[in-house]
N, C-alpha and C positions, 0 to 999 in steps of 0.2 A: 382458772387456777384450781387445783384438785384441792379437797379439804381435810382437811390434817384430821379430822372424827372419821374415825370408822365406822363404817355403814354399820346399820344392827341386822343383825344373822335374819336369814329368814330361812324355811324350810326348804327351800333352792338352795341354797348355800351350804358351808360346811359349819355344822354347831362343835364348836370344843367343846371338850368333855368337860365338865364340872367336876370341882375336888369338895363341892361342899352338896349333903342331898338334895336340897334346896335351892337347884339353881334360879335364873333366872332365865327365861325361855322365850323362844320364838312367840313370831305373832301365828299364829295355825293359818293355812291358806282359806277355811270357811271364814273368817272372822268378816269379810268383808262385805258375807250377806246378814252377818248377826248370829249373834248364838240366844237363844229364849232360854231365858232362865230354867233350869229344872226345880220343879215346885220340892218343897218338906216330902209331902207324902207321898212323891213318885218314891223317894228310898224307902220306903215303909208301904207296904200293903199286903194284901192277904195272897197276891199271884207271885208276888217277887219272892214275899217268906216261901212259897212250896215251893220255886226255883233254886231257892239256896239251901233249902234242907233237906237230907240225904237217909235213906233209911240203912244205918251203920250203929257199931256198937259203942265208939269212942270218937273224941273229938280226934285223936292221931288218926285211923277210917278217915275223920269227914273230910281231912285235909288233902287225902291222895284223890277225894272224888271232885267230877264237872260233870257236866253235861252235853248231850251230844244233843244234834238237831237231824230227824232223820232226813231229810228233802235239801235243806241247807249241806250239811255235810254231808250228800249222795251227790253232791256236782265237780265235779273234775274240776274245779274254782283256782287250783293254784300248780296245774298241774306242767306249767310247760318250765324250766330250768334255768339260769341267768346262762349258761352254757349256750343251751338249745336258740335261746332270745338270744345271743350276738350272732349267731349263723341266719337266723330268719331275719333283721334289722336290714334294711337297704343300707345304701352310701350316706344318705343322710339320717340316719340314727333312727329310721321309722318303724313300726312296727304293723300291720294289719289288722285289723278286728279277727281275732279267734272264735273262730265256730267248730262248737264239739258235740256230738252227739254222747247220748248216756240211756240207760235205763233206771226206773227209779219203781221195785214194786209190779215189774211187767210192764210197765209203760215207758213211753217212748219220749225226751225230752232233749230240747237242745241247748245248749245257753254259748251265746254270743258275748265273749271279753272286747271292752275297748280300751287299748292301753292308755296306760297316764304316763304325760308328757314333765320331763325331768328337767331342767335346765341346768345342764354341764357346760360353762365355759361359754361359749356365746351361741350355744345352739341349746335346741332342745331333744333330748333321747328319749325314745320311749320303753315304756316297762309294762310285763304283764305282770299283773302280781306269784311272787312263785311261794316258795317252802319258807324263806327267810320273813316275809307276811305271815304266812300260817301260822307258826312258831308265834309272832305278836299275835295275831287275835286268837289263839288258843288261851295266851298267858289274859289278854284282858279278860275274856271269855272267866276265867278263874280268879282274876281282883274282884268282878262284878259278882262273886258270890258273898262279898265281904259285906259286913252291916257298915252301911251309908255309901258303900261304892257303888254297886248296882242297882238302875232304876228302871219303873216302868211307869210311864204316864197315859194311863186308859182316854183320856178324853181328845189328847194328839195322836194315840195312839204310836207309841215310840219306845225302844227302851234304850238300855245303855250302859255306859258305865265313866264313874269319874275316876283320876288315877293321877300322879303324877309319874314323871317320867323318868325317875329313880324310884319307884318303886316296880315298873315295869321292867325296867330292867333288874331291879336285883330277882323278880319273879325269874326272867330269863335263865341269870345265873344260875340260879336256886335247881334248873332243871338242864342244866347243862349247854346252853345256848347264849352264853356271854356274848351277847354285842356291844358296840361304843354306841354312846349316844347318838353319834351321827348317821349310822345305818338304823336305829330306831325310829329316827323322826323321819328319815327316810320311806321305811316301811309303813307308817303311817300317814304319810303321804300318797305314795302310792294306791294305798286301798282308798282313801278319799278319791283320789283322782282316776280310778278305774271303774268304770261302769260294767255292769253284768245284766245282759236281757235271758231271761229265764223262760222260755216257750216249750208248751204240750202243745201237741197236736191233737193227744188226746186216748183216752179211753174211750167204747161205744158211749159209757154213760155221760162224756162230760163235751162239754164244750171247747174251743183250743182257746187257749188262755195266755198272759204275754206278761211280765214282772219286769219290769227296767227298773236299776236303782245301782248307786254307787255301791260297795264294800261297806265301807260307813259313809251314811247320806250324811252324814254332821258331823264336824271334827273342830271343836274349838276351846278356846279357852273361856274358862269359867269365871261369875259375873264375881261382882265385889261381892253382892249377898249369900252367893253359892260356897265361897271360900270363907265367911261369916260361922257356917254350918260344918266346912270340912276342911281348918286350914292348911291341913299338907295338900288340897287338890290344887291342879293347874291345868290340867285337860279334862274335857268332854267330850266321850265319842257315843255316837251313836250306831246301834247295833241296825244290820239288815232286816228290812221285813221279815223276810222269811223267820228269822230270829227272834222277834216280837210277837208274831203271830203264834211260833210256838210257844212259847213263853203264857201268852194270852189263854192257847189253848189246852196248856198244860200236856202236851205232844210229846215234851224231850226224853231223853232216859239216859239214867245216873251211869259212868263208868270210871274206869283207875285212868283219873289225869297222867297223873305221876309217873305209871307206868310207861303208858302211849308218849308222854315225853322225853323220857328216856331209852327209847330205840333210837338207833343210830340212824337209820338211813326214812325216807319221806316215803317210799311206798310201804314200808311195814306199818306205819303210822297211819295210813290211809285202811293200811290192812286192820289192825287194830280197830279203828272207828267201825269200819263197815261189821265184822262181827261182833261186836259189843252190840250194834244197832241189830244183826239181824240175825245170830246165832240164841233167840231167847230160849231155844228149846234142850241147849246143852245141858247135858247129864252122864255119868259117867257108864250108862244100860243104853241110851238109847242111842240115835243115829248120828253117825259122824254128820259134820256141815260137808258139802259137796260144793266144792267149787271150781271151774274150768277157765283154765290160760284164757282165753278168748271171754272171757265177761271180764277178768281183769285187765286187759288190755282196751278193751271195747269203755268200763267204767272207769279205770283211773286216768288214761289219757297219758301215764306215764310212762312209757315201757316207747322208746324212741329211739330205740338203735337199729341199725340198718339190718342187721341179720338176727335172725329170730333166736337162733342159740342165745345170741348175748340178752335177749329181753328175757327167754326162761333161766339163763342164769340168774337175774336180780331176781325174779319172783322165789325161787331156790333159797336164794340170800334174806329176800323177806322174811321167808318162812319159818327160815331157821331161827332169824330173831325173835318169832312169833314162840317156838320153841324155850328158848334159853330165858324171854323173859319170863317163863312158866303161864304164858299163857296156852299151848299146845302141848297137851304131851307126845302126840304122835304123828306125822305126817305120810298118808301115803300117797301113792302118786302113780298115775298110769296113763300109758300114751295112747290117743286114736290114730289107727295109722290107715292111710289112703291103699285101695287096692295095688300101688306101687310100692308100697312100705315109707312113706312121706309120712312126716306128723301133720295131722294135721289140726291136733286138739291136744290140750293134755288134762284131766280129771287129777282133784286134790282131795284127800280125804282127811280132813281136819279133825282131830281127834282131842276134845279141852282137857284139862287139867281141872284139879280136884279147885284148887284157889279160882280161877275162871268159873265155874258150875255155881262156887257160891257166891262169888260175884254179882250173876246171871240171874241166880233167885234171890237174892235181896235187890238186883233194879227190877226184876216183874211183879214184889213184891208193892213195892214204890209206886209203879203204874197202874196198879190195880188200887191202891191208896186213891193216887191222885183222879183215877176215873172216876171215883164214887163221891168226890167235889164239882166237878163237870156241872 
């Protein structure tokens, strides 16, 4: 005889949306190996304050800034489409382990996604994490700048951030990316449940070296003492090594959240990060950035359309957002053409904007701060 109590929601399932902030929430799927408390002084230290402060003129500044992670955000991590994922899925909802090649810095790196397994209805679907993930750990990425949300614990070596799941979303809102609750915990699911092996082969100088680790290796809900200290929280995620390490090593470098979330489409956004990260030399005298079709197709992994016309049109389409949000003032653009008149390259000539330039020297002013604490 079936029982008249309804099951309690779990993050397989579908969570209604709450009409109060406060709801009451799944069990998180780590819960069942434990969550360790996050100690007082993980939200308070001397690594996590330079993490969350920003060299800006006014607290309205500090709000539009986060942080990028150069090696973390150089991997093609969310690059394949819910589109692209139903065409590559077999008959039984499966998905492959994705292996991509990138470069990071001249070097040569590959990282291996394993999808996380969904439970739709009486089977399981797999997922690779795409853009609708990114969007959530951009927005945690920028709770965790908040005094008592974001932590780092030196002796686990861990960091993170606590949050509930109304205020995650109304970040979403706030930047144009309104989801229901149910595709949230969704998306946070997913990154718990997708693994990522990060392997170099290597430079002369180094050795080939191998990173496995979930999206977030921790996802759970936080203890009675935890909510003692912060009672709007109900989640704790844990950020990727890579994430930690920078954090530890003080590596990252300040750019306009705000902006980067508000472009329309995921490869301008991608576009966005990478020059924030590696355009430090922009000036309104000296040399345009130089960048060619074939490193963006080779580093984002996105550009999936069968004829090449259509993947230089969205780079076209990026660019121009890259324009309009006044991050570029100029773009030029010129073909390589094969001794038969074939393209077989195309050269971008990025030209910043006066707002971008000072951008650019207030985060190398920041990183030249934070080297001489090192």
């Amino acid at each position: 005889m079936a029982s008249s109590t309804p099951p309690k929601p779990t993050l397989e399932g579908i969570l209604l949306e709450p009409t109060k902030p406060d709801p009451e929430l799944p069990q998180p799927p780590s819960r069942r190996r434990g969550t360790k408390t996050i100690p007082v002084d993980a939200y308070k230290n001397a690594k996590l304050d330079f993490f969350q402060t920003f060299l800006c003129n006014t607290e309205a500044e500090r709000e539009h800034l986060s942080n990028t992670i150069e090696l973390w955000d150089s991997i093609p991590r969310y690059s394949i489409s819910r589109q692209e994922m139903n065409k590559r899925r077999d008959e039984n909802g499966v998905l492959p382990p994705l292996r991509l090649g990138f470069q990071y810095r001249g070097v040569e790196y590959t990282a291996t996604i394993f999808p996380a397994a969904m439970l739709e209805g009486e089977r399981y679907v797999y997922y690779y994490p795409s853009a609708r993930e990114e969007l959530v750990e951009d927005a945690l990425r920028k709770i965790a700048l908040q005094q008592n949300k974001g932590f780092f614990e030196q002796p686990t070596y861990r960091s993170g951030v606590a949050f509930s799941l109304y205020e995650l979303r109304q970040e979403l809102v706030a930047r144009g990316h309104a989801r229901p609750y149910q595709h949230i915990v969704q998306s946070l699911t997913i990154m718990q449940r997708s693994h990522i092996e990060i392997r170099c082969a290597g430079a002369e100088d180094r050795k080939e070296w191998v990173l496995a680790s979930s999206y977030l290796p921790s996802l759970g809900a936080a203890t009675k003492d935890a909510l003692a200290q912060t009672p709007d929280t109900r989640w704790v995620a844990q950020f990727h090594p890579l994430l930690t390490r920078s954090l530890d090593q003080l590596t990252y470098r300040q750019f306009n959240y705000i902006t980067m979330m508000g472009l329309p489409t995921q490869l301008a956004r991608w576009l966005y990060k990478q020059l924030s990260i590696k355009f430090t030399f922009a000036s309104m005298l000296g040399n345009p950035f130089e960048l060619r079709y074939s490193t963006i197709k080779r580093d984002s992994h996105m550009l999936n359309y069968g004829r090449e016309r259509d993947n230089q049109f969205e780079v076209d389409r990026a660019l121009k957002e890259l324009v309009e949000c006044d991050m570029l003032r100029e773009v030029q653009k010129r073909s390589i053409l094969s001794a038969k008149g074939k393209v077989e390259d195309i050269v971008y000539l990025l030209y910043p904007t006066g707002n971008f330039i000072r951008a650019v020297k207030a985060a190398n002013r920041r990183q030249q701060d934070l080297a001489k604490t090192r």
